[in-house]
C-alpha positions as CSV (number, residue, x, y, z in Angstrom):
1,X,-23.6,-3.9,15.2
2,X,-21.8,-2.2,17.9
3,X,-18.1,-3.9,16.8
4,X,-19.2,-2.9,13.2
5,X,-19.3,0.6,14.3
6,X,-16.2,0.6,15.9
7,X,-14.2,-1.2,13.4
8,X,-15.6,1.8,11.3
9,X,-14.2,4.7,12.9
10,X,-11.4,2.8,13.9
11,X,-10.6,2.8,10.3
12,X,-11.9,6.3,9.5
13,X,-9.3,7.7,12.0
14,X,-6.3,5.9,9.9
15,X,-4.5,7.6,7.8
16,X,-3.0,4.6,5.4
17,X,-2.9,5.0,2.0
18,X,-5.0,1.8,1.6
19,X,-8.0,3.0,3.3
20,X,-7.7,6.8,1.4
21,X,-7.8,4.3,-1.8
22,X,-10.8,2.8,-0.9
23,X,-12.5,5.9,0.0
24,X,-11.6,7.4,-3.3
25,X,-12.4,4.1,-5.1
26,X,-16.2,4.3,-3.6
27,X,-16.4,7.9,-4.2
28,X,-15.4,7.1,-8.6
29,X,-18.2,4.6,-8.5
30,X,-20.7,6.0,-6.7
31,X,-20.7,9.8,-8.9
32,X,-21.3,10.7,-12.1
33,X,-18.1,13.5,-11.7
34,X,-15.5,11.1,-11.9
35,X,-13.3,13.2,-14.2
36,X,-14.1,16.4,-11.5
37,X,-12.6,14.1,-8.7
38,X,-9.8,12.3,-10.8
39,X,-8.5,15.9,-11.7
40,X,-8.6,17.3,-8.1
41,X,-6.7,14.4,-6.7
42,X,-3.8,15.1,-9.5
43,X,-3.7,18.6,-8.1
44,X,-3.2,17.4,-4.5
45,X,-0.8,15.3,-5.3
46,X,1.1,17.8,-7.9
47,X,0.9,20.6,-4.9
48,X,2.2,17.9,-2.7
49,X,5.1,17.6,-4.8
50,X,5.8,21.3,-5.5
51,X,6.5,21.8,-1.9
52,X,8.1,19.3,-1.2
53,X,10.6,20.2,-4.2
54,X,13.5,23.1,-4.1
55,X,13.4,25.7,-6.2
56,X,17.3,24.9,-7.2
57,X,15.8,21.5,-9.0
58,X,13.7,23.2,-11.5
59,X,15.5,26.4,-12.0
60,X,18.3,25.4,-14.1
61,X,15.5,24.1,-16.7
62,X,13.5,27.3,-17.2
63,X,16.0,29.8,-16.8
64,X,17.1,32.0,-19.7
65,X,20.5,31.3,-21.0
């Protein structure tokens, strides 16, 4: 019982991607808002993106010529 528990928040204190999967996986299967969760992730990951993006990349496309 007591390794259990530490194995546990040995894990909850990693940041891989794996274990982020996993959480996110049990989270989709457990609720009934999948589609609530599914859509807040893609924003996360689409802000994550944006910043990590210069202006100069997109500008060119949406710029009046």
């Amino acid at each position: 019982m007591l390794l259990q528990k530490y194995a546990q928040e040995k894990l909850e204190r990693s940041n891989s991607v794996i274990l982020h999967g996993c959480k996110l996986a049990s989270q989709l299967s457990n609720r009934g808002n999948r589609w609530e969760i599914i859509g807040a992730v893609w924003v996360e990951m689409l802000c994550h993106a944006a910043s990590q993006c210069s202006g100069s990349r997109a500008g060119p496309e949406f710029s009046e010529t």
